[in-house]
C-alpha positions as CSV (number, residue, x, y, z in Angstrom):
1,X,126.3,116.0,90.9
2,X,124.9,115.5,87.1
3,X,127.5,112.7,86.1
4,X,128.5,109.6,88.2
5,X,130.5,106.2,87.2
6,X,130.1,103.6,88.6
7,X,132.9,100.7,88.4
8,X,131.4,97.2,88.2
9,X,133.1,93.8,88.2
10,X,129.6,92.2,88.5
11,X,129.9,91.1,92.1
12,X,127.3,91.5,94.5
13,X,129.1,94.1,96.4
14,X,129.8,95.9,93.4
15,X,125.9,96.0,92.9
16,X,125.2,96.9,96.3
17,X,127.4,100.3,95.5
18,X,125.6,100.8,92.5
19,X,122.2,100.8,94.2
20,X,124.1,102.6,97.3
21,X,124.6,105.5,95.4
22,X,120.8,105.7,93.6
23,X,119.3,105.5,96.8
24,X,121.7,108.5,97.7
25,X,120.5,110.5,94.7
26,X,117.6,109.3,95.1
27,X,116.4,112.9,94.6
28,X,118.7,114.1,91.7
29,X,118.0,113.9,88.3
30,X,121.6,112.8,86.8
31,X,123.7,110.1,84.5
32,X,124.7,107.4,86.2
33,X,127.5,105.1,83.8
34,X,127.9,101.6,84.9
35,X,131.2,100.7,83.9
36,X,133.4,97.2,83.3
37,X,136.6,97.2,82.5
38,X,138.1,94.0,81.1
39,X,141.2,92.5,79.3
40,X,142.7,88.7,78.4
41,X,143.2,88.2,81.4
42,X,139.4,88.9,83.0
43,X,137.5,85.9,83.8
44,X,133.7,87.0,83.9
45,X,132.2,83.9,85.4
46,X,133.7,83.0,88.4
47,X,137.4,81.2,88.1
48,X,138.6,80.0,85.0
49,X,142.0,78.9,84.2
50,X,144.4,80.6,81.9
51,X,144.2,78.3,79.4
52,X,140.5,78.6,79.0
53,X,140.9,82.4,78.7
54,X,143.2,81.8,75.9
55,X,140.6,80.0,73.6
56,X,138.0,81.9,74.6
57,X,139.7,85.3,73.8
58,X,139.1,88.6,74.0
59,X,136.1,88.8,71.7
60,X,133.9,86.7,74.2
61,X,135.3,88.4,77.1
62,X,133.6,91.9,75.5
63,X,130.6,90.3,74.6
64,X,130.0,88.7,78.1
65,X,131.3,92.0,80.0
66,X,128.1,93.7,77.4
67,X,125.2,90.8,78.1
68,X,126.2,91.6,82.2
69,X,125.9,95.1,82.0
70,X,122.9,94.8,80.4
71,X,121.4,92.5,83.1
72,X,123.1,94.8,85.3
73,X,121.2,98.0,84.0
74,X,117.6,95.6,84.1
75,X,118.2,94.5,87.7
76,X,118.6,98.0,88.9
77,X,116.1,99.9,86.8
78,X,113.6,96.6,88.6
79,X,114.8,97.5,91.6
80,X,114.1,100.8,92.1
81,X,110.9,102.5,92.3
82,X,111.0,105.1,89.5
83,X,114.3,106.2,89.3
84,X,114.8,110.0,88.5
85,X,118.4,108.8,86.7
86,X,119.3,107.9,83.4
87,X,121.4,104.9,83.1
88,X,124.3,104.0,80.5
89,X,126.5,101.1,80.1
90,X,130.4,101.4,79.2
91,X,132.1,98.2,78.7
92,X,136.1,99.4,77.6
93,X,139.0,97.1,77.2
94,X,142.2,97.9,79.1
95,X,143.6,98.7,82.3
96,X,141.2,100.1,85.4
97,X,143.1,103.0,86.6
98,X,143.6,104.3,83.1
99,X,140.2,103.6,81.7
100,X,138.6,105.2,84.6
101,X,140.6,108.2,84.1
102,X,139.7,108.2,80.3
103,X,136.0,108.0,81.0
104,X,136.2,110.6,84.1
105,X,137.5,112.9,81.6
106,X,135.0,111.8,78.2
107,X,131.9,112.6,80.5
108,X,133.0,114.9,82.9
109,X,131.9,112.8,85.8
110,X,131.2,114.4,89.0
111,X,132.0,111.1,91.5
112,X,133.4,107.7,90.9
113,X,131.6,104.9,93.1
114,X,133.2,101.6,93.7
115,X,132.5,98.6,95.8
116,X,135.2,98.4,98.9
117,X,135.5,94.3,97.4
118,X,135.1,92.2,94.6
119,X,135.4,88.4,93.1
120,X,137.0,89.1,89.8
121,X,140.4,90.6,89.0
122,X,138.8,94.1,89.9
123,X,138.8,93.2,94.0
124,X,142.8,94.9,94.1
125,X,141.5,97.8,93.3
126,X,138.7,98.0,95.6
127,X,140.8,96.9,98.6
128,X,142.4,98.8,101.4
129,X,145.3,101.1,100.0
130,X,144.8,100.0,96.2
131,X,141.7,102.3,96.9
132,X,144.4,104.9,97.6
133,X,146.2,104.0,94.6
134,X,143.2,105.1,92.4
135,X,143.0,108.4,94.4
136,X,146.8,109.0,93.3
137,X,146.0,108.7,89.6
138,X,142.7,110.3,89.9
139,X,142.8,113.5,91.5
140,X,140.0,115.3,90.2
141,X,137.1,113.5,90.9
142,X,136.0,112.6,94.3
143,X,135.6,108.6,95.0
144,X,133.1,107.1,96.9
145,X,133.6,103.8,98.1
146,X,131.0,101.6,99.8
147,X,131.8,98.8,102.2
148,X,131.3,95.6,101.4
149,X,127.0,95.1,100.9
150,X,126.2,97.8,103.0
151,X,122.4,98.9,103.7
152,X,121.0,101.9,102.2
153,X,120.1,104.7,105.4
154,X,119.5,108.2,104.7
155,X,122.8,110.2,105.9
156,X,122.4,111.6,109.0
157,X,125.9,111.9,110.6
158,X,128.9,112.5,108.1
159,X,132.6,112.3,110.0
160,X,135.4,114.8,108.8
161,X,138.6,113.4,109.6
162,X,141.1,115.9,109.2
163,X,144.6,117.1,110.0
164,X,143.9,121.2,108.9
165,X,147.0,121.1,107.1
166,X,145.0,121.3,103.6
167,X,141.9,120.3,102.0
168,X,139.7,122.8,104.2
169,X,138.2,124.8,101.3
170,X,134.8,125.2,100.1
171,X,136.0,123.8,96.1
172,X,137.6,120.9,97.9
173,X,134.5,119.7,100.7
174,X,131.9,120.9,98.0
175,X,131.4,116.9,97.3
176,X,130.7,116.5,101.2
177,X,128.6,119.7,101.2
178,X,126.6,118.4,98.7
179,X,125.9,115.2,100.5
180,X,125.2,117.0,103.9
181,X,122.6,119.0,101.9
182,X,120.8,116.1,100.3
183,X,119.0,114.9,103.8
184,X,120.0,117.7,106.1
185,X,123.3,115.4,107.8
186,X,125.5,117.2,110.5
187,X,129.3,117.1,110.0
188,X,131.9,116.0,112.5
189,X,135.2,117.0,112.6
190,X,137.7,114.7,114.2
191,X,141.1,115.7,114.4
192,X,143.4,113.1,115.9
193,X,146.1,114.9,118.3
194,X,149.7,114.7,116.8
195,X,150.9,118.4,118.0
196,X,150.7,120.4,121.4
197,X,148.9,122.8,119.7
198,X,147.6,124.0,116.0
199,X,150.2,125.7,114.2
200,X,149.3,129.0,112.3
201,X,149.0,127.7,109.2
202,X,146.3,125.2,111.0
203,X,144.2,127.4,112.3
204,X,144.0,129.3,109.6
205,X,142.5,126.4,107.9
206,X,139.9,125.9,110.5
207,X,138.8,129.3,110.1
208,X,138.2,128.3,106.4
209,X,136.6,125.3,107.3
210,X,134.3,127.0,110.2
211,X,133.3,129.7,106.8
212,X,132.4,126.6,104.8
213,X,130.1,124.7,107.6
214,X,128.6,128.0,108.7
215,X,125.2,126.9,107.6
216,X,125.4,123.0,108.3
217,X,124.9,121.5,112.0
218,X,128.6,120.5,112.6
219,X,130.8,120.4,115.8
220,X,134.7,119.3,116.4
221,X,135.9,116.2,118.5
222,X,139.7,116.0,119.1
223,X,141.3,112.6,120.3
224,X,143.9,111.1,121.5
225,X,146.2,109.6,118.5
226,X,147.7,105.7,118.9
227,X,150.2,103.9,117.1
228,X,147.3,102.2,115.1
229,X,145.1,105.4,113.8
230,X,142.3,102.8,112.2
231,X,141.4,102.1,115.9
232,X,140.8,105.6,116.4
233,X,138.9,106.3,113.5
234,X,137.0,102.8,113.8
235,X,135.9,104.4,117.3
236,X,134.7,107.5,116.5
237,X,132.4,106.5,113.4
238,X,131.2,103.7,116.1
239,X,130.7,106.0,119.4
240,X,128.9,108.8,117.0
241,X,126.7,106.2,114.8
242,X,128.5,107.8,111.5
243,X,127.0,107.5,108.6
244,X,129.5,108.0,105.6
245,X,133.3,109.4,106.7
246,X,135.2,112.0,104.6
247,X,138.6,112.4,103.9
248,X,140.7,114.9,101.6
249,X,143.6,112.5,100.4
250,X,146.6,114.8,98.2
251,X,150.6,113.8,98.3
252,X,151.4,114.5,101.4
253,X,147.9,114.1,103.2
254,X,146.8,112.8,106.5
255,X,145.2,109.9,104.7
256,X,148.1,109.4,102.4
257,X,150.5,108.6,106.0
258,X,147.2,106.7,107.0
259,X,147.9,104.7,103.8
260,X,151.2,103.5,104.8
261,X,150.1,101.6,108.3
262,X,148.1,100.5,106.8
263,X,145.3,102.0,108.2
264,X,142.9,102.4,105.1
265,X,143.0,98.4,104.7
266,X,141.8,98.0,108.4
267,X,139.0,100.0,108.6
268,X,137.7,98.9,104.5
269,X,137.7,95.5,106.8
270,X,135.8,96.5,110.1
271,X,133.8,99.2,109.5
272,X,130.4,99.5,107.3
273,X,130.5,102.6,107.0
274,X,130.8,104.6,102.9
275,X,134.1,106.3,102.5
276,X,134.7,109.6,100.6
277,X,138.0,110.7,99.3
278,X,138.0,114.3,98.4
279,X,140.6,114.7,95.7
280,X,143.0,118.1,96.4
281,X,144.2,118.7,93.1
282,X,147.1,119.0,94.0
């Protein structure tokens, strides 16, 4: 991974997933962009009524969003002990989704990284299925989301949770791969039950998968499925001290249906544990 992003809304969990992810690539020499979107409508320091928005206008909006992501940029580069990364800060005017996609494209960035929660208009983005909103309009570029101020731990443990209906190809895990490489992490594969048995078309994607974790410690749990599948999941990273969880998310994906409970909002609010969406391209 050469390019990451990094959305920002200048909350402290949105800092704690930008120093998440350095930690992570700790190793790599690559680009990180720390990136705020903003429009008329984005109060910078804490709540400010409408009317105060109005005369401040958008000029002063873009100049604060600038001064914070330049304090932003000094805090981390003070934080971290030599950082192999180069930093840059993007401060664009418009809407998330869109801008994101824009600069995803621009600098060919290998992972997006966002805080699971916020305190400025950003937060609906970071929270439960909006996440899965984003991962609709951006399916090229993996997303990493990191739970509300979680700690830093080297990954050890990295869960799989898959239904082997698609995603199990080595373009589509490369992103988890990658991870699993960077501090030697085992992979889990949890399948919750929904069928007798693996169809054809199943197993044939476990066969793929087995080819593509041929060289990395992994193993495969199956359980039980219940009504609410965030209790399930919420289990197994707990029982199996997980470190980060994967999942491949395309239109008619396991996570998509998880979407719909909604299960993604559930766990984003019990768990501590980083979440990677693996786009399908699809």
């Amino acid at each position: 991974m050469k390019n990451i992003v990094v959305a920002t809304d200048f909350s402290n969990d949105a800092y704690a997933a930008l120093f998440y992810v350095t930690k992570l690539l700790s190793e790599q020499t690559c680009t990180i962009y720390i990136l705020n979107v903003f429009d008329e409508h984005t109060p910078l320091k804490g709540k400010i009524s409408k009317a105060l928005l109005g005369k401040k206008g958008l000029e002063g909006i873009a100049t604060e969003s600038k001064e914070k992501l330049a304090s932003t940029l000094h805090k981390i580069v003070l934080d971290l002990d030599k950082p192999a990364h180069h930093f840059q800060i993007l401060s664009k005017e418009g809407e998330l989704v869109e801008v994101i996609k824009e600069v995803i494209a621009e600098h060919k960035i290998d992972l997006l990284v966002m805080g699971s929660k916020g305190e400025t208009g950003a937060k609906e983005i970071f929270l439960g299925s909006n996440t899965i909103n984003v991962a609709k309009a951006i399916n090229k570029c993996p997303i990493l989301a990191v739970p509300k101020q979680a700690d830093y731990k080297a990954i050890k443990e990295i869960a799989f949770v898959t239904d082997f209906k698609k995603g199990c190809t080595k373009e589509i895990i490369a992103p988890l791969l990658f991870v699993a490489s960077l501090s030697g992490a085992a992979v889990r594969i949890m399948h919750i039950v929904e069928e007798k048995s693996l169809s054809a078309e199943q197993r044939s994607h476990k066969k793929l998968l087995e080819l593509c974790l041929k060289n990395i410690d992994h193993s495969y749990h199956w359980t039980t499925d219940f009504p609410y599948k965030a209790q399930v999941i919420d289990t197994f990273l707990q029982n199996l001290d997980i470190d980060m969880f994967a999942m491949v998310h395309h239109r008619r994906s396991f996570l998509g249906r998880l979407a719909r409970q909604p299960v993604i909002k559930e766990l984003n609010m019990r768990v501590d544990t980083p979440f990677l969406i693996l786009p399908d391209n699809d």
